[in-house]
C-alpha positions as CSV (number, residue, x, y, z in Angstrom):
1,X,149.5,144.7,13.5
2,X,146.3,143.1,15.4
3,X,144.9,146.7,16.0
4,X,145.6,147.2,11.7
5,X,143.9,144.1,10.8
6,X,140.6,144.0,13.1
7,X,140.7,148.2,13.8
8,X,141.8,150.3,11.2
9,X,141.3,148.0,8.1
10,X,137.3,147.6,9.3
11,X,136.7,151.5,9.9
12,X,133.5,151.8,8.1
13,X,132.4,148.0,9.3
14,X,133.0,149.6,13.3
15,X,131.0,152.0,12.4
16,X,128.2,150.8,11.0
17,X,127.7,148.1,13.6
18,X,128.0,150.6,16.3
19,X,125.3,152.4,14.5
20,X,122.9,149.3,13.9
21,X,123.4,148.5,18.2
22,X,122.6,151.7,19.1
23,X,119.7,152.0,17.1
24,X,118.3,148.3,18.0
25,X,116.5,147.6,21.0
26,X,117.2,144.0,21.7
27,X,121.3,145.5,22.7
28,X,118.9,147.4,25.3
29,X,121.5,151.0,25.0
30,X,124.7,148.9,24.7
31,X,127.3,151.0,23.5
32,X,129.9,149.2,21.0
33,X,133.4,150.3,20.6
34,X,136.1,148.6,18.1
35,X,137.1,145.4,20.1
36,X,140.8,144.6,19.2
37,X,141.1,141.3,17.5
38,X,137.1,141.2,16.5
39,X,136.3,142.1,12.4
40,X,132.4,143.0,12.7
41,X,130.6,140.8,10.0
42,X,127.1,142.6,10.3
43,X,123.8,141.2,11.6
44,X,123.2,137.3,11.1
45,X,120.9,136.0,8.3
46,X,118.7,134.4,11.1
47,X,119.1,135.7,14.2
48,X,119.5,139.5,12.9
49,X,121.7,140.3,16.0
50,X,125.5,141.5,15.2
51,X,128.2,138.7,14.7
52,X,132.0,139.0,14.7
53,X,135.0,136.8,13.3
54,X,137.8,136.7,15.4
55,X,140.7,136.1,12.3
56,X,143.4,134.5,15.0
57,X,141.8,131.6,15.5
58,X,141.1,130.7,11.6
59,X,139.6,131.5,8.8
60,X,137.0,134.2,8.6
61,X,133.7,132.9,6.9
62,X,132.1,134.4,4.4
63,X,129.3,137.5,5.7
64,X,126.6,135.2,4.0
65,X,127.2,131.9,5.6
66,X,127.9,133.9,9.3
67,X,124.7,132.1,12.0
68,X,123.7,129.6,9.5
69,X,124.3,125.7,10.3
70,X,125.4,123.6,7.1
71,X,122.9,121.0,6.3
72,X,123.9,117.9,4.6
């Protein structure tokens, strides 16, 4: 059920992060694979590096918000 949910559910998300840290520089020739329990959320707003929810422990936040602190 875990490998459905973060895995096969996120097939085209795998893939395009996969694609984004092989192609970037800063991973220095990392090579991603699917990590069970991980939903890739794309690069941060900020920080431009790939971020990840793990669905488990909570809630996973919206692809917009992911790197950004709340200011009140």
């Amino acid at each position: 059920m875990l490998r459905h949910l973060t895995i096969d559910d996120h097939e085209p998300g795998w893939r395009d992060a996969m694609a984004r840290i092989a192609a970037n520089p800063a991973y220095r020739q990392f090579v991603l694979m699917p990590q069970l329990g991980l939903i890739p959320l794309g690069p941060g707003p900020d920080s431009q590096l790939e971020e990840f929810a793990a669905p488990q422990t909570g809630e996973v936040r919206n692809v917009a918000m992911a790197g950004r602190r709340l200011v009140r």
